[in-house]
C-alpha positions, 0 to 999 in steps of 0.5 A, spaced: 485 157 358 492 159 358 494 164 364 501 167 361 501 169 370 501 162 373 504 159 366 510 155 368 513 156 361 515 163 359 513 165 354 518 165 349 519 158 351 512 157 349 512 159 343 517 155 341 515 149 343 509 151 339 512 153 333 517 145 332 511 142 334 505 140 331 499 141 337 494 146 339 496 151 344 490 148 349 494 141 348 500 144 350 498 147 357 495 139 358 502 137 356 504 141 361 500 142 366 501 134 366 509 134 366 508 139 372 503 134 377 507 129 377 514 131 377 511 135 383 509 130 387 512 129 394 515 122 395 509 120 400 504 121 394 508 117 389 508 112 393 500 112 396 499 113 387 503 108 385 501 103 391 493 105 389 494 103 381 498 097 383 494 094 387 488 095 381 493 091 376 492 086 382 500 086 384 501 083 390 504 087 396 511 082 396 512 085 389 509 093 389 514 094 394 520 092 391 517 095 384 515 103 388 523 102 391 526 100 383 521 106 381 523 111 387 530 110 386 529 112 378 524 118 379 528 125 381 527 125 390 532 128 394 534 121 399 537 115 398 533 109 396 527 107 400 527 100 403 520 095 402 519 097 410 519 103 409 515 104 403 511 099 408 511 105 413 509 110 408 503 107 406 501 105 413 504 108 418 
């Protein structure tokens, strides 16, 4: 279901990518389309997601915090790294 119009590859680049490397084209929109949500996400929903599926790994809040601020800082958002209390306030207001 590729859309050349919505597609965030040209399509000479698309073409590229699927002559060195062995996937179909429906799988490299997948990939694509994947890679694009989350390097698009706002800093405010990385934190809500990444808090989400810490807390279904059973992580207590003392270490997810600390652990989305370690992550913040190696994802590419345009702000200086996040304090535990402001990750707090992200989450909750």
């Amino acid at each position: 279901m590729h859309n050349e119009d919505s597609a965030p590859l040209s399509p000479a680049f698309r073409n590229h990518l699927l002559s060195i490397v062995n996937i179909t084209e429906s799988e490299l929109d997948k990939i694509v389309s994947n890679l694009v949500d989350h390097w698009s996400e706002t800093l405010s929903e990385f934190v809500t997601r990444r808090h989400k599926e810490l807390q279904r790994s059973r992580i207590p809040n003392r270490i997810a915090y600390g652990r989305i601020c370690d992550e913040v800082s190696a994802r590419r958002f345009p702000i200086a790294p996040l304090s535990e209390r402001q990750v707090r306030r992200i989450l909750y207001g």
